[in-house]
C-alpha positions as CSV (number, residue, x, y, z in Angstrom):
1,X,100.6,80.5,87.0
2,X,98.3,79.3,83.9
3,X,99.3,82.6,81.6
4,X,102.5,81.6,80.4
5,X,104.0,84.0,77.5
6,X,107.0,84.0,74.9
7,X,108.9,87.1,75.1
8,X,111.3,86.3,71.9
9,X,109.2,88.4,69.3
10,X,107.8,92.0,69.0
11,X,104.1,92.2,69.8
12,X,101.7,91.8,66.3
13,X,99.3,94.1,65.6
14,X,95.6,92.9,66.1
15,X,93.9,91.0,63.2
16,X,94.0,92.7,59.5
17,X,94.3,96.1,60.8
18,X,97.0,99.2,60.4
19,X,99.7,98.4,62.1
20,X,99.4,100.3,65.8
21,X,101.6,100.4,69.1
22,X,98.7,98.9,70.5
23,X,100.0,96.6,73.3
24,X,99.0,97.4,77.2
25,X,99.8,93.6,78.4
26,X,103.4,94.9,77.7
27,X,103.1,97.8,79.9
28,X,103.3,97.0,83.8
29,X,100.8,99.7,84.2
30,X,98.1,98.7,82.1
31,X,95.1,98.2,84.2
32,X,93.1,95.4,82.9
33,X,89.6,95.8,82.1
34,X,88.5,92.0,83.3
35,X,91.1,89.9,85.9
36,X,90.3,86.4,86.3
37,X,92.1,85.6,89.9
38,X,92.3,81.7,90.4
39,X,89.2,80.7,88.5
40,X,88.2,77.4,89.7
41,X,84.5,75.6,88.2
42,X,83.3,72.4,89.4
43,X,80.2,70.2,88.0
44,X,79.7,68.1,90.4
45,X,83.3,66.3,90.8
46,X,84.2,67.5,86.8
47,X,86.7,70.4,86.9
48,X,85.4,72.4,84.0
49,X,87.7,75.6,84.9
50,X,91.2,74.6,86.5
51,X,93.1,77.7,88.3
52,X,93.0,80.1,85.6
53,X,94.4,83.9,85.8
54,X,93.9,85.8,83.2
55,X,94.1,89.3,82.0
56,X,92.1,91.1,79.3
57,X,92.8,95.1,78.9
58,X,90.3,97.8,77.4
59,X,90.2,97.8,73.5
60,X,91.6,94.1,73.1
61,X,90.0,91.9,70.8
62,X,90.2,88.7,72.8
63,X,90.4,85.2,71.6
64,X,89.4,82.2,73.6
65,X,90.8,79.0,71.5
66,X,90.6,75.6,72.0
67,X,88.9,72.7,71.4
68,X,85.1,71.3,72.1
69,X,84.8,70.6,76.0
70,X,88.4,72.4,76.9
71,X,86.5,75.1,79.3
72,X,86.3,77.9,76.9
73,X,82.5,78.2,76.9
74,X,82.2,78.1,80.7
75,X,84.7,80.8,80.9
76,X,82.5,83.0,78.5
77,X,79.7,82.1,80.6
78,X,81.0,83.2,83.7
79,X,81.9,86.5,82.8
80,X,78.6,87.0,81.1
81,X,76.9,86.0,84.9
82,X,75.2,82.9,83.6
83,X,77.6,80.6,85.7
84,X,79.7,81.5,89.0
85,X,82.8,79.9,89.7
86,X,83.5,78.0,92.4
87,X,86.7,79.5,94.0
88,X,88.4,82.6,92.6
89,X,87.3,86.1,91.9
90,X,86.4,87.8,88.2
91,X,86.6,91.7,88.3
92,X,85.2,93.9,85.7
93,X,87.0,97.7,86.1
94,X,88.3,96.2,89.6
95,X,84.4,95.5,91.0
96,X,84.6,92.0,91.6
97,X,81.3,90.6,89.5
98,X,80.5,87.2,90.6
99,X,77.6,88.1,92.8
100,X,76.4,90.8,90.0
101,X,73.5,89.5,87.9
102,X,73.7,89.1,84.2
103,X,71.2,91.8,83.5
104,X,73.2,94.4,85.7
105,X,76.7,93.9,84.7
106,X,78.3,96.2,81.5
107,X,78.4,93.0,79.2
108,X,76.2,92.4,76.5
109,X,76.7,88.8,74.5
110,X,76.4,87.7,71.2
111,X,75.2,84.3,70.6
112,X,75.7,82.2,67.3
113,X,72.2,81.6,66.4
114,X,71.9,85.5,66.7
115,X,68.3,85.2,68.2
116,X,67.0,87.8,66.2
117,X,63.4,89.0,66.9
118,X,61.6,87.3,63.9
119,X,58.5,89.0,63.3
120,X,60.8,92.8,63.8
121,X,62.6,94.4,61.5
122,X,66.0,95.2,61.7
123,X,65.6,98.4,62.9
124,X,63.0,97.2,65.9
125,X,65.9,94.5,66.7
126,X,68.5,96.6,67.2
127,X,66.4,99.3,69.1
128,X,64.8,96.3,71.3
129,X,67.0,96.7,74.2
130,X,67.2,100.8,74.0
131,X,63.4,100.7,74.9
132,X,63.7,97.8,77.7
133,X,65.8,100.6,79.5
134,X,64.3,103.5,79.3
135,X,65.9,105.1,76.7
136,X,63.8,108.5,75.4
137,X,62.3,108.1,71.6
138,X,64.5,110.5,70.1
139,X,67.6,109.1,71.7
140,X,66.7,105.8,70.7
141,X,66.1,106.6,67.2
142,X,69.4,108.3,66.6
143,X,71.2,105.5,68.2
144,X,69.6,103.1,66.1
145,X,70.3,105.4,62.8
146,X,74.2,105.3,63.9
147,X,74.4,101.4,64.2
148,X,72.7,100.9,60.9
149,X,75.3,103.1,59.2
150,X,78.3,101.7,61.4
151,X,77.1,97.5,60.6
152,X,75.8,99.2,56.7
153,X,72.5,98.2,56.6
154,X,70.6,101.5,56.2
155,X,68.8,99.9,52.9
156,X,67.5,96.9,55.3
157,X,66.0,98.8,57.8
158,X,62.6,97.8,57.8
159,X,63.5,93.8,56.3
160,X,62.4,91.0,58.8
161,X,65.3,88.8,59.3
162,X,64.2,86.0,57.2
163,X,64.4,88.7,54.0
164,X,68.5,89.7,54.7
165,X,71.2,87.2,54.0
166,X,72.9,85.3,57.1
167,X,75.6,87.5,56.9
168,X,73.6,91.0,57.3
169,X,71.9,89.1,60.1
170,X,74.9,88.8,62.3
171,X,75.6,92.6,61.7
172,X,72.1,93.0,62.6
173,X,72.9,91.1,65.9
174,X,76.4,92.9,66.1
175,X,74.5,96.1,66.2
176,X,71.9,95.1,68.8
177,X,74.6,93.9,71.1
178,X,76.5,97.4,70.8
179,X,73.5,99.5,71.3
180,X,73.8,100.2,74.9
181,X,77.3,100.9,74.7
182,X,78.6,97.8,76.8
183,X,82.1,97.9,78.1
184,X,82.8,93.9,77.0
185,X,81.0,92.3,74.2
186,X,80.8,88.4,74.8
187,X,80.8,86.7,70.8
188,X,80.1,82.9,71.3
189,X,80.9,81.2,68.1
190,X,79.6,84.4,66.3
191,X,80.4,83.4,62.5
192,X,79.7,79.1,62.9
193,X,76.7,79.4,61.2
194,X,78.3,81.0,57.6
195,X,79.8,80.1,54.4
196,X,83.6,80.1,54.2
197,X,84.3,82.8,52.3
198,X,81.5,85.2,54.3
199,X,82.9,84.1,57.2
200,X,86.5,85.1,56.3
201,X,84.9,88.9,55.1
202,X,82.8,88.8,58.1
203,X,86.2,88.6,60.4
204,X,87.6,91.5,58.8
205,X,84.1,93.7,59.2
206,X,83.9,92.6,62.7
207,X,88.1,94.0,63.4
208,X,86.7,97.1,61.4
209,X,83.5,97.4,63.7
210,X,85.5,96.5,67.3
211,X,88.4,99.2,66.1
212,X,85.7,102.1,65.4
213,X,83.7,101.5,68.7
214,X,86.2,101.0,71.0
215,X,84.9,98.3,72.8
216,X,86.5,95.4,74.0
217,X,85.3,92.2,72.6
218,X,85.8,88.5,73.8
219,X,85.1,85.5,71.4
220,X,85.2,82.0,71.8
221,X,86.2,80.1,68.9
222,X,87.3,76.3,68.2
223,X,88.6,78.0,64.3
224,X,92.6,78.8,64.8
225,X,91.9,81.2,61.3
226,X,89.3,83.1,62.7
227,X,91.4,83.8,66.2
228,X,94.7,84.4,64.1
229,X,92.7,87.2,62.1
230,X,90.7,89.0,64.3
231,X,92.6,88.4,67.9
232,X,95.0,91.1,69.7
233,X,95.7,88.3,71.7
234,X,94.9,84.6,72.2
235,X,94.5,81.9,75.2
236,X,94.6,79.0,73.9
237,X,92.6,76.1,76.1
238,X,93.4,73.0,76.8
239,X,91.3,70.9,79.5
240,X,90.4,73.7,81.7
241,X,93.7,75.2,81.9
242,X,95.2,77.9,79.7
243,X,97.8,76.8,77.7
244,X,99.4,79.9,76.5
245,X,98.6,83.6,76.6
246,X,100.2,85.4,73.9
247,X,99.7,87.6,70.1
248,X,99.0,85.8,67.1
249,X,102.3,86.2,65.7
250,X,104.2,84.6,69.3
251,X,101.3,81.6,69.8
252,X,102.3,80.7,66.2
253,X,106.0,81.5,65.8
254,X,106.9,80.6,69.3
255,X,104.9,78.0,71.1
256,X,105.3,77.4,74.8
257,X,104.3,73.5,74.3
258,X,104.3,70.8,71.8
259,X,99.7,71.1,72.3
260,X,99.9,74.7,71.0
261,X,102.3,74.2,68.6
262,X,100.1,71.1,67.4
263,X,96.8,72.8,67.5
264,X,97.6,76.4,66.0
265,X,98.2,75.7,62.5
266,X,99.9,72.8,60.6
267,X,103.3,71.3,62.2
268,X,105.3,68.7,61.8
269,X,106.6,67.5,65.3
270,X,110.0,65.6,65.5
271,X,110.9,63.8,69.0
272,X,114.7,62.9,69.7
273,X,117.0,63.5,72.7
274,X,118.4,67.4,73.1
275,X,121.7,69.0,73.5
276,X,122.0,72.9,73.9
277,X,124.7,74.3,72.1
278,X,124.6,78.0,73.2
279,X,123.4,81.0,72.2
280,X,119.6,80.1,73.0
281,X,119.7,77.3,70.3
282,X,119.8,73.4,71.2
283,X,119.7,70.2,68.4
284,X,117.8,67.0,68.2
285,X,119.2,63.4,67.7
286,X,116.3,61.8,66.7
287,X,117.3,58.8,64.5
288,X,120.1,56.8,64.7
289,X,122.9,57.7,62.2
290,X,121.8,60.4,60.6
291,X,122.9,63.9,61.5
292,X,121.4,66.0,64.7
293,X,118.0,69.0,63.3
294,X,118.5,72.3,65.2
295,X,115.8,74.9,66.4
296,X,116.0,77.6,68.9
297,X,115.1,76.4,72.4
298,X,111.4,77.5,73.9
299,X,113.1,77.0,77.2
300,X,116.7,76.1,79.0
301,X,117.3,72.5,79.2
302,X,119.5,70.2,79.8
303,X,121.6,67.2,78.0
304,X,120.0,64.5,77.1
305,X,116.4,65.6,77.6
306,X,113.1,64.0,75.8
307,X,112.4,67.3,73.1
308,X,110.7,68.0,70.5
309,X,110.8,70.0,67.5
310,X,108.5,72.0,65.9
311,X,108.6,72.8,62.1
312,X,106.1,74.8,60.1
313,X,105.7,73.2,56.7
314,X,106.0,76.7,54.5
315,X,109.6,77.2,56.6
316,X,110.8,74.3,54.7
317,X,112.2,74.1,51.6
318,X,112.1,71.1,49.0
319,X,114.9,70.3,46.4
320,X,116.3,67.7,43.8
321,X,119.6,68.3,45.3
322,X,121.1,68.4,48.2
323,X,121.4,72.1,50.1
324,X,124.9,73.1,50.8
325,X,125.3,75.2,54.3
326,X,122.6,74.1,56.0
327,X,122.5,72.1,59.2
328,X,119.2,70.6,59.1
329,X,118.8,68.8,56.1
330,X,117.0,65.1,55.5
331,X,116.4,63.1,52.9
332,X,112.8,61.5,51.7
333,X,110.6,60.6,48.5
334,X,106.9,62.1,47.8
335,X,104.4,60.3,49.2
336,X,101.4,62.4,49.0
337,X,100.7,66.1,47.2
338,X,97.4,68.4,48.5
339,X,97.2,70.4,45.5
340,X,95.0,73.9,47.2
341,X,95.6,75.9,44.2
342,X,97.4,79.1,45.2
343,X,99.9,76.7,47.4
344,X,100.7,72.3,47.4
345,X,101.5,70.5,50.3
346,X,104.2,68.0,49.7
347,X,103.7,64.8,52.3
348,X,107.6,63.4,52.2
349,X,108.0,60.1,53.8
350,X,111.8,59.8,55.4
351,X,113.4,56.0,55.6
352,X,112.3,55.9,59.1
353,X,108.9,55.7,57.9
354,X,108.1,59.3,59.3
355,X,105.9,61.9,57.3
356,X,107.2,65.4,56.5
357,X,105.0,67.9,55.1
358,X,106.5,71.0,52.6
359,X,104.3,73.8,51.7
360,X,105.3,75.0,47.6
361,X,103.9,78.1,45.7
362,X,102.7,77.3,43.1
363,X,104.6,79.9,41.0
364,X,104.0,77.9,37.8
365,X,101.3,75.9,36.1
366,X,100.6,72.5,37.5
367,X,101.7,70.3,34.2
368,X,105.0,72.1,35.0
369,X,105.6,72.0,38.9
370,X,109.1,70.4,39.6
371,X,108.0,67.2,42.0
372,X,105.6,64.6,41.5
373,X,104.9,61.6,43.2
374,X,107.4,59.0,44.2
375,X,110.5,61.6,43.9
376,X,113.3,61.7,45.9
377,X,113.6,64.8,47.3
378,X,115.6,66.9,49.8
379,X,114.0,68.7,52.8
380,X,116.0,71.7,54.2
381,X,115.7,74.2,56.6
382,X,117.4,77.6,58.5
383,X,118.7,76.8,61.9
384,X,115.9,79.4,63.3
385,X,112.7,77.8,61.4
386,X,112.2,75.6,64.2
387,X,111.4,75.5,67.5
388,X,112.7,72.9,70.6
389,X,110.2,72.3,73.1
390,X,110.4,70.3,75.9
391,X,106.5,69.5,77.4
């Protein structure tokens, strides 16, 4: 249906983590926490949602990818009760939800504007929703105690919002949301609203925070970095429809289509007619007179067919002279360098007029890397760099 999956490598671990065995979409007897069964949501005659099942398990850390208006949001909203679909079923723990109001479904969200409580402190925000239901003083006090030490913010207890930083803020929220113990914790766009580098320390906190509790989070995010770092596993969006369904490490090594190969990461995609040539592997002929590129097929396919391949640019390697023992080798002069510091990108133009980009350490000092601009250069590659796609 719309979860399609690349079997070819091992299953990563989730986001900056240990290392764990932590994989139940593996195991045919996982039982999913949330089941999406042929999710359809109209507005009007707009599909927003087109046919989707999905599975998410207990203790994943869910990533909902894609671009602005690919459905993403709706689906977020939908499990959170503030939309219904229009045909399909949603279960939470095998109850089907979609007749069960926001306020009495086991899902708490998490909004990116926070929506902190401005004239309470931190410590009234976070025990806001305790009192709504009922909770007993005491109990609501200890709870409190133990989300200020689990988001660290014991010092900022009695701060307003407006006197913490926007990061401590969305740990402030973090720690409302997880208060009542929810079984799914909804994040939309949770880290939009900060700096680069507090975001980046934020995604490892929140992997930390999601680990210790348990709980099974789902975030929507248009930023591949943030869904490569903190996901278990991603669905990457496209119009509605779920592109792919897989780990960090498969959506990025092994694409199921030229869109997610495109939109999860930088690419260079290079069209031709294919010709399999066993043992899972198939080459391109993509320019007239020069020799066929080879990358291991996403898929079977047949001779002749319309292809594509996909080349990461740090799998490539540049060179004054040309590689012996490789099959995949082409020829092109600098055109462009992105110097980013730690790494430069290398845009090569090729004869055809095509643009290849080459990722470089930058082992040594600028004044003494080895290409500048306007060199001729060689671009080489393993057969197994690359994948062949075919939609």
């Amino acid at each position: 249906m719309n979860q399609p999956s690349s079997p070819q490598t091992p299953a990563q671990p989730a986001g900056p983590g240990p290392a764990t065995a932590f994989h139940p979409w593996d195991d045919p007897e996982a039982v999913p926490l949330i089941r999406f069964q042929g999710v359809t949501k109209r507005f009007g005659d707009f599909t927003a949602i087109d046919d989707i099942d999905l599975d998410i398990y207990p203790r994943e850390f869910f990533a909902l990818l894609g671009p602005s208006g690919c459905g993403k949001t709706t689906l977020m909203r939908m499990l959170a009760g503030f939309e219904s679909p229009s045909l399909g079923a949603i279960t939470l723990e095998g109850r089907d939800i979609v007749r069960v109001p926001p306020h009495k479904r086991a899902v708490n969200m998490m909004f990116q504007s926070y929506a902190l409580f401005p004239h309470l402190t931190v410590e009234q925000n976070i025990a806001f929703g305790l009192k709504r239901s009922g909770m007993e003083k005491d109990a609501i006090e200890a709870r409190v105690a133990e989300m200020l030490r689990m988001v660290q913010l014991q010092k900022f207890a009695t701060r307003k919002p407006h006197q913490i930083s926007g990061g401590q803020r969305q740990r402030v929220a973090l720690a409302r949301a997880l208060a009542k113990a929810p079984k799914l914790l909804l994040l939309d766009e949770p880290l939009g609203a900060l700096d680069k580098k507090l975001r980046q320390q934020t995604q490892f906190e929140l992997v930390d925070i999601q680990e210790k509790t348990g709980t099974t989070f789902v975030i929507v995010t248009h930023d591949q970095e943030e869904a490569m770092t903190v996901a278990s596993r991603i669905a990457v969006m496209n119009e509605g429809r779920i592109a792919q369904v897989d780990t960090p490490g498969r959506i990025y090594e092994s694409p199921a289509s030229v869109y997610v190969a495109d939109f999860v990461g930088d690419v260079n995609l290079i069209e031709g007619n294919a010709r399999p040539i066993g043992q899972g592997m198939a080459e391109i002929h993509w320019r007239e007179g020069v020799p066929a590129i080879r990358g291991q097929a996403a898929e079977p396919l047949a001779e002749g067919d319309r292809a594509t391949l996909a080349i990461r640019p740090e799998k490539i390697t540049v060179s004054r002279e040309r590689p012996e023992g490789r099959n995949n080798v082409v020829q092109g002069r600098v055109h462009d360098i992105a110097y980013l510091g730690n790494i430069s990108t290398y845009h090569v133009l090729l004869p055809d007029g095509v643009i290849v980009q080459a990722l470089v350490a930058n082992s040594r000092r600028i004044a003494r890397r080895d290409f500048t601009w306007e060199d001729e250069v060689w671009l080489s590659w393993s057969d197994t760099a690359g994948v062949v796609l075919t939609r």
